[in-house]
C-alpha positions as protocol buffer text, in pm:
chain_id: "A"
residue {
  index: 1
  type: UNK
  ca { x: 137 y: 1757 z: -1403 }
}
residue {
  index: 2
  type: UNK
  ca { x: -24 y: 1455 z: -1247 }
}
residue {
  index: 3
  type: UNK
  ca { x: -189 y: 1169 z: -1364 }
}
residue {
  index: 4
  type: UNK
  ca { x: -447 y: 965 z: -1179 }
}
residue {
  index: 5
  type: UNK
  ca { x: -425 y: 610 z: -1315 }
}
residue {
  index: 6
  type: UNK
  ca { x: -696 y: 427 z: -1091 }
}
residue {
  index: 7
  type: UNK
  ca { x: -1002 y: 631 z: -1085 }
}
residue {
  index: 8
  type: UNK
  ca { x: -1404 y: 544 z: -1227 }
}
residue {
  index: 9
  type: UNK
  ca { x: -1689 y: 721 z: -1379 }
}
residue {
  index: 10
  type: UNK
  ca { x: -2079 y: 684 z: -1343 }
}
residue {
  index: 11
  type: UNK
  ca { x: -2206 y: 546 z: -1000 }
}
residue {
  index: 12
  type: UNK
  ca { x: -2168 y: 325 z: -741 }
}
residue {
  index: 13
  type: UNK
  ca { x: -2455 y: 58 z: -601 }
}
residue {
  index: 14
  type: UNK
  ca { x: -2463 y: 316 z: -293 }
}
residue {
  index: 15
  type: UNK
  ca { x: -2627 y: 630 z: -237 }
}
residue {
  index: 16
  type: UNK
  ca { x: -2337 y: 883 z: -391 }
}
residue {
  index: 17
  type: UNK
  ca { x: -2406 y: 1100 z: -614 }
}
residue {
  index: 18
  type: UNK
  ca { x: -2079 y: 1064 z: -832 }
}
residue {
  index: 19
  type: UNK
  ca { x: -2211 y: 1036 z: -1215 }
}
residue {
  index: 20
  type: UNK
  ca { x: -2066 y: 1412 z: -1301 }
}
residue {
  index: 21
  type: UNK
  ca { x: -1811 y: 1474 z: -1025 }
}
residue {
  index: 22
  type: UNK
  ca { x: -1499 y: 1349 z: -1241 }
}
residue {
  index: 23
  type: UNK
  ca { x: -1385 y: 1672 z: -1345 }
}
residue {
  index: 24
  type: UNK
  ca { x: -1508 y: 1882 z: -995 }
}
residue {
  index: 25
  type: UNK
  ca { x: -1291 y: 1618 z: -819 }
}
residue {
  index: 26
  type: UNK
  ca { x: -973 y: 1645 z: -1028 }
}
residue {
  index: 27
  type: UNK
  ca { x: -985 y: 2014 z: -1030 }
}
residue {
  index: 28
  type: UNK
  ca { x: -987 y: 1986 z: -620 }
}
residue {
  index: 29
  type: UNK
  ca { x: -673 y: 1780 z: -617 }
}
residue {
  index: 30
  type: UNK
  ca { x: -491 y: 1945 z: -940 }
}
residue {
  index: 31
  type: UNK
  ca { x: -501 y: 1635 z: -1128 }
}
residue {
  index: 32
  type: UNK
  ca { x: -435 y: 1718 z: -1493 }
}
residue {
  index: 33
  type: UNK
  ca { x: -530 y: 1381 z: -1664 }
}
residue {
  index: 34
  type: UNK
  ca { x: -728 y: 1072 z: -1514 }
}
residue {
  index: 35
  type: UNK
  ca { x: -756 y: 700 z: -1640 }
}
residue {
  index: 36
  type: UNK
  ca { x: -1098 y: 580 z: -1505 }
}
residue {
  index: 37
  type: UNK
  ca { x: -1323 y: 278 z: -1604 }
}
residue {
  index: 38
  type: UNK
  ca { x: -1692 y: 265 z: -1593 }
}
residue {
  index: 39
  type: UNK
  ca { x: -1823 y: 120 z: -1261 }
}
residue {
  index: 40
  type: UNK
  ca { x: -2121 y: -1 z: -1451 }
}
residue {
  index: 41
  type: UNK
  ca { x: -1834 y: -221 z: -1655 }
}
residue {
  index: 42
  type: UNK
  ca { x: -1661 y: -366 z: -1285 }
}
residue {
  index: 43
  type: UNK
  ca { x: -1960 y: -425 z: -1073 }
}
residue {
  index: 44
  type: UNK
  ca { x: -2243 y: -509 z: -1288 }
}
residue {
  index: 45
  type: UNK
  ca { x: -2222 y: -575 z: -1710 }
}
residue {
  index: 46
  type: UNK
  ca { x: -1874 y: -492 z: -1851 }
}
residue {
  index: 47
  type: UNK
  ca { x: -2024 y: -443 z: -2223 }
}
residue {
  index: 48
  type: UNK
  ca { x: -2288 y: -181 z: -2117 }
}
residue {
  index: 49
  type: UNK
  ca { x: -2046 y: -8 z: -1906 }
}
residue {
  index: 50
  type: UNK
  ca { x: -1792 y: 15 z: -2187 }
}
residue {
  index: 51
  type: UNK
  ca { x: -2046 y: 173 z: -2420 }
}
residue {
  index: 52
  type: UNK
  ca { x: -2151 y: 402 z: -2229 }
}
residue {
  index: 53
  type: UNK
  ca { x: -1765 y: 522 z: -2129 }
}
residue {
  index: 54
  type: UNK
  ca { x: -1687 y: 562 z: -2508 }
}
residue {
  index: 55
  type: UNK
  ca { x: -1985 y: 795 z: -2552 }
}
residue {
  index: 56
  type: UNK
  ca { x: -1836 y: 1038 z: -2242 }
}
residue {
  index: 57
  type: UNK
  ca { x: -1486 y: 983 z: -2354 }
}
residue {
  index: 58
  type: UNK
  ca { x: -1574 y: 1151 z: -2698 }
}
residue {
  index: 59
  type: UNK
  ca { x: -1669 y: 1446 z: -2536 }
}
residue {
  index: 60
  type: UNK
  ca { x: -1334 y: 1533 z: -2299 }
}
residue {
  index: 61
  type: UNK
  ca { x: -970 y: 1565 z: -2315 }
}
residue {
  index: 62
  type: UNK
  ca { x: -882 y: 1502 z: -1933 }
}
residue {
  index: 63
  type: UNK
  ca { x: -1015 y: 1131 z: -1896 }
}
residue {
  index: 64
  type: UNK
  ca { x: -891 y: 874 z: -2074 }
}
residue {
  index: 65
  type: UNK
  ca { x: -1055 y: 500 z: -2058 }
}
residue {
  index: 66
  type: UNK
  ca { x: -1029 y: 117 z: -1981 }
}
residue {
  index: 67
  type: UNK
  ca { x: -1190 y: -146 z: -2121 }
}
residue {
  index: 68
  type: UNK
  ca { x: -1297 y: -319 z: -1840 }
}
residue {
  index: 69
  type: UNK
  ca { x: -1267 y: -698 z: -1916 }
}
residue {
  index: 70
  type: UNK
  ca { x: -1436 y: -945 z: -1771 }
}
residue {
  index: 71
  type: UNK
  ca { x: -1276 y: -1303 z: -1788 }
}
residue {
  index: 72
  type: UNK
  ca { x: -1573 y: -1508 z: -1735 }
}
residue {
  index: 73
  type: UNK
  ca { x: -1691 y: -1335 z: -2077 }
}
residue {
  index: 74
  type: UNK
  ca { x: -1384 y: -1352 z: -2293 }
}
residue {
  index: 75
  type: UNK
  ca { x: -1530 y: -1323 z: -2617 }
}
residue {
  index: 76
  type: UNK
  ca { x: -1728 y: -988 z: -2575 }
}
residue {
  index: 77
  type: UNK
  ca { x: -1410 y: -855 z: -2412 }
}
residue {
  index: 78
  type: UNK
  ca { x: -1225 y: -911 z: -2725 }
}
residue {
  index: 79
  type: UNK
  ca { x: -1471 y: -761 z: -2879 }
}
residue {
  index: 80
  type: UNK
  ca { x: -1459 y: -429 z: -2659 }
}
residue {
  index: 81
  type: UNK
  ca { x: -1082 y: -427 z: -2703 }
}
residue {
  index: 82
  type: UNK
  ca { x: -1061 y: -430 z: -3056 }
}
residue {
  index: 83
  type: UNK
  ca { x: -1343 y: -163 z: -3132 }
}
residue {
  index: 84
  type: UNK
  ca { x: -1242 y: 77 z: -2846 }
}
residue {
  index: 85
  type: UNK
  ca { x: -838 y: 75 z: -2810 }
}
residue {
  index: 86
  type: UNK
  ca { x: -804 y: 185 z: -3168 }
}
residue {
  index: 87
  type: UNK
  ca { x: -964 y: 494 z: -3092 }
}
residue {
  index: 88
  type: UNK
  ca { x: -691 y: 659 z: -2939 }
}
residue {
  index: 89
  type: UNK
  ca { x: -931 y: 760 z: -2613 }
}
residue {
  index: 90
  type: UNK
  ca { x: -922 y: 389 z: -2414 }
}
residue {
  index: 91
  type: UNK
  ca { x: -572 y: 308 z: -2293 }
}
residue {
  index: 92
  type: UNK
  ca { x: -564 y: 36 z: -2105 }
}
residue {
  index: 93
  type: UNK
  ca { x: -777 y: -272 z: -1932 }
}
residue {
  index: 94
  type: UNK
  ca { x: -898 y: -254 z: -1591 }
}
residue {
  index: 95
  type: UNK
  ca { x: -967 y: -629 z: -1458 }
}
residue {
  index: 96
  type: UNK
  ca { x: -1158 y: -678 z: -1113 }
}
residue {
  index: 97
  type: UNK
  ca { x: -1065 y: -1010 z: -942 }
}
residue {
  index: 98
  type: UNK
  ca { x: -1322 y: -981 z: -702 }
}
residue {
  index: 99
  type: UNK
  ca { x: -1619 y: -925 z: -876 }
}
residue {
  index: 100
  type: UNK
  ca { x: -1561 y: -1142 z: -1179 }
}
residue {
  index: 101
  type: UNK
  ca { x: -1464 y: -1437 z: -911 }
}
residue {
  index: 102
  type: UNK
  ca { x: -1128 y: -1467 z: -1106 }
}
residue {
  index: 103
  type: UNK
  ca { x: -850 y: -1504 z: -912 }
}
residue {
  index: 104
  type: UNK
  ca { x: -503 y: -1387 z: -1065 }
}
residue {
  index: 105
  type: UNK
  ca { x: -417 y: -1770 z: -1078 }
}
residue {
  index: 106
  type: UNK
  ca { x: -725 y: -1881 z: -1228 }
}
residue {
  index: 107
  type: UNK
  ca { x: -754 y: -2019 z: -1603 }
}
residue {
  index: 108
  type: UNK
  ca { x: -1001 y: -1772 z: -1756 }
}
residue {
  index: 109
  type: UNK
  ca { x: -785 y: -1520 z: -1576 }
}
residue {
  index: 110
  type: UNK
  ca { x: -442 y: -1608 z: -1752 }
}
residue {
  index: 111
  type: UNK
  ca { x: -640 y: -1644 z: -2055 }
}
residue {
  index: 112
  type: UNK
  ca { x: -783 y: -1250 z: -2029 }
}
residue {
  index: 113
  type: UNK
  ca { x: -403 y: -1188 z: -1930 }
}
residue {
  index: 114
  type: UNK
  ca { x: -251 y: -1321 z: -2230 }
}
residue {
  index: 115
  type: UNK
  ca { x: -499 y: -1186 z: -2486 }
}
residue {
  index: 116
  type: UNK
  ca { x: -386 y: -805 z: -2303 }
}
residue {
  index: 117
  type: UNK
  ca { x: -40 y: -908 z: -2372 }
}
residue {
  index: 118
  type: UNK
  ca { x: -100 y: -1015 z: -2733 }
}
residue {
  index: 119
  type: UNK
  ca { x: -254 y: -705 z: -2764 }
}
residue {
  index: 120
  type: UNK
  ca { x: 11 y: -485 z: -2629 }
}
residue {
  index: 121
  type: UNK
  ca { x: -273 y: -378 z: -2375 }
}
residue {
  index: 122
  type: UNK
  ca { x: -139 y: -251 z: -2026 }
}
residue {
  index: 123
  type: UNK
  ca { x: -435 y: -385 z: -1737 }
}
residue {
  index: 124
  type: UNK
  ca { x: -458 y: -270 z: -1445 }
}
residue {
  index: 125
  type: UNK
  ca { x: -559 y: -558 z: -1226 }
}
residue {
  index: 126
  type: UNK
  ca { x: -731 y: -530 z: -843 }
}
residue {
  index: 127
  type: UNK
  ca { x: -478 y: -714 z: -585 }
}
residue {
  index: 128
  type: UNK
  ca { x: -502 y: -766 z: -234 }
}
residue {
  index: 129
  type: UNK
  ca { x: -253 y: -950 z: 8 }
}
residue {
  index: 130
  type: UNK
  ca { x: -76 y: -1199 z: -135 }
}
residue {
  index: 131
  type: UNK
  ca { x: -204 y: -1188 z: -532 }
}
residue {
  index: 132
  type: UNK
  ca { x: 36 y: -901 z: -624 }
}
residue {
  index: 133
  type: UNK
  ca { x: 304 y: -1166 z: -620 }
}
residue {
  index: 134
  type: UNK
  ca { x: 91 y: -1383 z: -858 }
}
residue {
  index: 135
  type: UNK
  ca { x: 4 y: -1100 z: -1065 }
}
residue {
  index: 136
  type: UNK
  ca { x: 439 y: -1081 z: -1089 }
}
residue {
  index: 137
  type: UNK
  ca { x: 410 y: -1431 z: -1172 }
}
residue {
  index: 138
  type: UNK
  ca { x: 198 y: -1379 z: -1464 }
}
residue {
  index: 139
  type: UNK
  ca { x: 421 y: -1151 z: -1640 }
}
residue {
  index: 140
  type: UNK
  ca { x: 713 y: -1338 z: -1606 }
}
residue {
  index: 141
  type: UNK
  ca { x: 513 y: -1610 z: -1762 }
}
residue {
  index: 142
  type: UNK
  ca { x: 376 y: -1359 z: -2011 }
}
residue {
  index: 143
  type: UNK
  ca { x: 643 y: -1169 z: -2213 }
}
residue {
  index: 144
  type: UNK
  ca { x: 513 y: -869 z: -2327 }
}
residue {
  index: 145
  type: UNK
  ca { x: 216 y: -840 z: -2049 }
}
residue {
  index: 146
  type: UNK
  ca { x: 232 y: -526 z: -1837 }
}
residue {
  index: 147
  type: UNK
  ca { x: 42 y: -517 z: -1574 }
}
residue {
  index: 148
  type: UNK
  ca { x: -59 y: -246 z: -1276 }
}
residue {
  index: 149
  type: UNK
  ca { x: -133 y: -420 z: -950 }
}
residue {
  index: 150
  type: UNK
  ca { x: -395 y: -206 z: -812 }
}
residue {
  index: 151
  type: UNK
  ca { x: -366 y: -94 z: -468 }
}
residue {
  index: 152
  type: UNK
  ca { x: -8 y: -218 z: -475 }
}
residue {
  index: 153
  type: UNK
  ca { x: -197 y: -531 z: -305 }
}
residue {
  index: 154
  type: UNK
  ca { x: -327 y: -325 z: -13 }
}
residue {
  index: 155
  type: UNK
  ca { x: -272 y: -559 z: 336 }
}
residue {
  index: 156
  type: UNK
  ca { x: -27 y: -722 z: 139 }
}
residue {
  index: 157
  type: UNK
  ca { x: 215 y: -414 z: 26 }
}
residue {
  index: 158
  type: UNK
  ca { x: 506 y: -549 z: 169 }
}
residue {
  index: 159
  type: UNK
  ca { x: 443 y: -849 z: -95 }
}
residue {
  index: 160
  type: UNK
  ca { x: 469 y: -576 z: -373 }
}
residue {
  index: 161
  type: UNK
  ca { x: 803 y: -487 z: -301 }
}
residue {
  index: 162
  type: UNK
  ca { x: 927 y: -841 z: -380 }
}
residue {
  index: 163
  type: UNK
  ca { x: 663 y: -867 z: -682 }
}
residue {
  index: 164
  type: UNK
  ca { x: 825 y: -558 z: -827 }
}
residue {
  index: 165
  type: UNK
  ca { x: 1172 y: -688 z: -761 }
}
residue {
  index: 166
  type: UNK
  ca { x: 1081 y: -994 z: -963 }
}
residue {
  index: 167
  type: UNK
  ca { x: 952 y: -831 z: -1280 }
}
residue {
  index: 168
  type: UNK
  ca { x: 1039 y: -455 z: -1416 }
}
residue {
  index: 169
  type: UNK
  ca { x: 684 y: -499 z: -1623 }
}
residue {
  index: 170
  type: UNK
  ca { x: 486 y: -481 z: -1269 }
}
residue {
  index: 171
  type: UNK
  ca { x: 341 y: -143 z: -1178 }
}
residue {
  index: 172
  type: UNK
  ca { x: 222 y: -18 z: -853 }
}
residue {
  index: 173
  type: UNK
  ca { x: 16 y: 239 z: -738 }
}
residue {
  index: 174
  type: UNK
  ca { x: -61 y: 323 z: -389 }
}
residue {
  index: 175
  type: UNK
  ca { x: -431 y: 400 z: -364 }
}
residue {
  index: 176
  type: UNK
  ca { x: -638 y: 225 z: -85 }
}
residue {
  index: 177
  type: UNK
  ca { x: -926 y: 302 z: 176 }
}
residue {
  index: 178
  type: UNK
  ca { x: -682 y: 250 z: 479 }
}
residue {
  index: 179
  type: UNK
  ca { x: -362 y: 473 z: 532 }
}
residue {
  index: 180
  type: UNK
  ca { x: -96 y: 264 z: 713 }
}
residue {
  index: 181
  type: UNK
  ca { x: 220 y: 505 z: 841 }
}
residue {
  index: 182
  type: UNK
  ca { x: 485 y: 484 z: 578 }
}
residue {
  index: 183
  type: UNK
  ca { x: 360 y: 245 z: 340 }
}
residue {
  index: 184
  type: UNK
  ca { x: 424 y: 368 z: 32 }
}
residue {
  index: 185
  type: UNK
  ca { x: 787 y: 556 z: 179 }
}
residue {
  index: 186
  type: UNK
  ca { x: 906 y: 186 z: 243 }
}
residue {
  index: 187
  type: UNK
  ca { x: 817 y: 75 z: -93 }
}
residue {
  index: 188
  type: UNK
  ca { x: 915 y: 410 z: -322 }
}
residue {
  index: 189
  type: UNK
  ca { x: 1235 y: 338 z: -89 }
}
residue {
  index: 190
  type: UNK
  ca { x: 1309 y: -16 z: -239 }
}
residue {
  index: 191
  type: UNK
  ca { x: 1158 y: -59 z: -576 }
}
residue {
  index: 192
  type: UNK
  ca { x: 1305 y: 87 z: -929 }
}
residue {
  index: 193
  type: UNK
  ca { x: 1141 y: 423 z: -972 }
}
residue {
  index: 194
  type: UNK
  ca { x: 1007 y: 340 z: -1313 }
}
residue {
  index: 195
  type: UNK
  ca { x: 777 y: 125 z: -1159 }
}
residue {
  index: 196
  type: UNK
  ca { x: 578 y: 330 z: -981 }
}
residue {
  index: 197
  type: UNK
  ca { x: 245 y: 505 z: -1061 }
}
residue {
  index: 198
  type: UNK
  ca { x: -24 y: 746 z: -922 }
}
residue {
  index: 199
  type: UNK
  ca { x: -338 y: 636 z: -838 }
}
residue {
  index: 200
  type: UNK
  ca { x: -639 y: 791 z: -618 }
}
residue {
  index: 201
  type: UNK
  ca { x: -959 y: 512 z: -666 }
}
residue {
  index: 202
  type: UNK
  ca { x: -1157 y: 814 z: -720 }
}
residue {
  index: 203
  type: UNK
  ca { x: -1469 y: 876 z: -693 }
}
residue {
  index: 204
  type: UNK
  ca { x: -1496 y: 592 z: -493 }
}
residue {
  index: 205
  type: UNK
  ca { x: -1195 y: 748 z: -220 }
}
residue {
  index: 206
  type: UNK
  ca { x: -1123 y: 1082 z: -192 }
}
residue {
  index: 207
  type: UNK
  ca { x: -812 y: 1130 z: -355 }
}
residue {
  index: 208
  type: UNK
  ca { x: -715 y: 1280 z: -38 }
}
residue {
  index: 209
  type: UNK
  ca { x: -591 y: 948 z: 67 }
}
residue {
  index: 210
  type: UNK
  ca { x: -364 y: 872 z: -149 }
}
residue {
  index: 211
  type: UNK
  ca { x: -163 y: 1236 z: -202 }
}
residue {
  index: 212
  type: UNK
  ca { x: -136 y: 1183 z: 205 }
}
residue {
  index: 213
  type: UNK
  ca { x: 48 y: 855 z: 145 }
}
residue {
  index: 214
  type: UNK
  ca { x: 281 y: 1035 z: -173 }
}
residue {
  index: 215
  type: UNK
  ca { x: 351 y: 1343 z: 17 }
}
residue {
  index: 216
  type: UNK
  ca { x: 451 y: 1177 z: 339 }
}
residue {
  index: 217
  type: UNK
  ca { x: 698 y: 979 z: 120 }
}
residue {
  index: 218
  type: UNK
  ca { x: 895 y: 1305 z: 71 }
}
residue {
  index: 219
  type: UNK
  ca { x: 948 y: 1224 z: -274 }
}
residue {
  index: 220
  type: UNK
  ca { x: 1222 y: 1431 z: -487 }
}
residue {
  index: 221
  type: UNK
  ca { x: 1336 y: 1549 z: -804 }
}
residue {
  index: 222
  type: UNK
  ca { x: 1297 y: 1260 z: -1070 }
}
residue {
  index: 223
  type: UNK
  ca { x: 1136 y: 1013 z: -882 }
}
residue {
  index: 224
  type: UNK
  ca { x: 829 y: 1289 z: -823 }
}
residue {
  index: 225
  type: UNK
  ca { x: 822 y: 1354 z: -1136 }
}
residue {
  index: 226
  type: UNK
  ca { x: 824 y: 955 z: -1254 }
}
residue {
  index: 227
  type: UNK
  ca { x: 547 y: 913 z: -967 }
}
residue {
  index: 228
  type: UNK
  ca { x: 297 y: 1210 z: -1044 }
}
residue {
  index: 229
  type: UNK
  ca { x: 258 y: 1170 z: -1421 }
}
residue {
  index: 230
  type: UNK
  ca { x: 584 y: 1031 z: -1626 }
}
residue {
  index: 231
  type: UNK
  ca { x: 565 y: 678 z: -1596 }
}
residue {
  index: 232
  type: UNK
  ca { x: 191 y: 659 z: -1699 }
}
residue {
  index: 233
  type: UNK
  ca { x: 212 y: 869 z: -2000 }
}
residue {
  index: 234
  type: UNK
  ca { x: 489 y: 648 z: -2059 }
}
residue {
  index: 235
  type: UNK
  ca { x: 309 y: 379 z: -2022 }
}
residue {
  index: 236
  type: UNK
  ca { x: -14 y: 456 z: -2187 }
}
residue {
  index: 237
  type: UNK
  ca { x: 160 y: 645 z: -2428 }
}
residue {
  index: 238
  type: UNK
  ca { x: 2 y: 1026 z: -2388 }
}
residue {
  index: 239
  type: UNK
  ca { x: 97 y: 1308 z: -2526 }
}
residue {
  index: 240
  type: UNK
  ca { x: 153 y: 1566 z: -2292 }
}
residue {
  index: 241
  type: UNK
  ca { x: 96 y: 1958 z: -2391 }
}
residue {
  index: 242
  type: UNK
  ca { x: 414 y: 2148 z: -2413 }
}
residue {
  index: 243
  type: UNK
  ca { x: 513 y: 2329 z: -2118 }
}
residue {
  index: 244
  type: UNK
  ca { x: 248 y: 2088 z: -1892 }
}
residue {
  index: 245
  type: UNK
  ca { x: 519 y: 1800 z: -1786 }
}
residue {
  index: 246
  type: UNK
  ca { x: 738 y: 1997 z: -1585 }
}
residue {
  index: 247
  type: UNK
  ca { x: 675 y: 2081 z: -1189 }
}
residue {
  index: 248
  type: UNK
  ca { x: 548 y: 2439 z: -1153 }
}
residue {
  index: 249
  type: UNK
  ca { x: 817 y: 2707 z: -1077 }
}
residue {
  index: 250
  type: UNK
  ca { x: 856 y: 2814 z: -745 }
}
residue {
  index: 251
  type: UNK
  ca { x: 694 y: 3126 z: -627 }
}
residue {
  index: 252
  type: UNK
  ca { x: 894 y: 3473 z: -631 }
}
residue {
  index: 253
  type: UNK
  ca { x: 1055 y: 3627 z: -324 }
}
């Protein structure tokens, strides 16, 4: 079993063709369940975005949604939240610093923080350098917020060790266009196991990318498991089939 937690439907402001891909790609990589959020939501009108992710959502059991919330435009994201989490098919928030120009530290952004946390809401939240340890920050100041630092604050994934250290409600997954040696091996290595999540960026990276950075972490028994798909149903609370959460058996001799 493995579940993707960073990953996007519809298409990107660049020539790829990536609208109907979700399930081609996961079947590639053997990636059971996927968390994705509309890249019409995180680069151009979250609203629109969202709407259009509930209507594909209805019609699959593999992908399940975020509300993408944008914190310049607080109202209509507490709007979105309350009409789409109760469905049962959006999971989560996915927040873009970047393109909403809303750093972690930022007052609309600890404002869209603490209405997730009121709302029991896990968000997955873009970092990059130092910001993971900000994003730490803001749970500790938030009781109750849990958030995913996305990228596990790429250049800055030595940061995310510390950020993780500081707050057992931080999350980090590993998934980023560049492949330093041993990244996430040194983190895996020093950060509670509960904390740590799969995630791919697809369709925007091949997911190649990030099962190169898991696999060269030699990961084992439990902590594999935790990795590839128990700590995100955990935290997004999904039900997993019988007989679909355990490794498969090793081949015969």
């Amino acid at each position: 079993m493995i579940i993707d937690v960073h990953a996007h439907w519809g298409p990107w402001f660049f020539t790829m063709d990536v609208a109907e891909v979700n399930h081609a790609v996961m079947d590639r990589y053997g990636i059971d369940l996927a968390v994705v959020s509309a890249t019409e939501a995180v680069i151009y009108d979250a609203p629109s975005g969202n709407r259009a992710l509930a209507s594909v959502l209805e019609g699959t059991d593999r992908l399940y949604g975020y509300v993408t919330v944008n914190p310049r435009r607080l109202a209509d994201a507490e709007r979105d939240l309350r009409e789409y989490l109760p469905t049962g098919r959006f999971v989560g928030a996915k927040i873009h610093t970047d393109y909403t120009r809303s750093p972690v530290t930022s007052p609309q952004m600890r404002e869209a923080l603490a209405m997730l946390a009121e709302l029991d809401c896990p968000a997955l939240v873009h970092t990059w350098d130092a910001s993971v340890l900000d994003l730490a920050q803001a749970c500790l100041d938030l009781p109750g917020l849990r958030a995913i630092a996305g990228h596990m604050g790429a250049t800055g994934w030595r940061h995310a060790i510390e950020a993780a250290r500081a707050c057992d409600r931080l999350y980090l997954e590993p998934c980023w266009s560049h492949a330093p040696a041993g990244r996430f091996a040194e983190v895996a290595a020093a950060v509670d196991a509960r904390q740590l999540l799969f995630g791919t960026d697809a369709t925007l990276i091949d997911p190649a990318s990030a099962f190169g950075a898991v696999a060269a972490a030699r990961l084992t028994g439990e902590t594999a498991e935790r990795v590839a798909w128990r700590n995100a149903a955990d935290l997004f609370g999904l039900k997993i089939p019988p007989g679909h959460g355990s490794p498969p058996a090793p081949p015969e001799r």
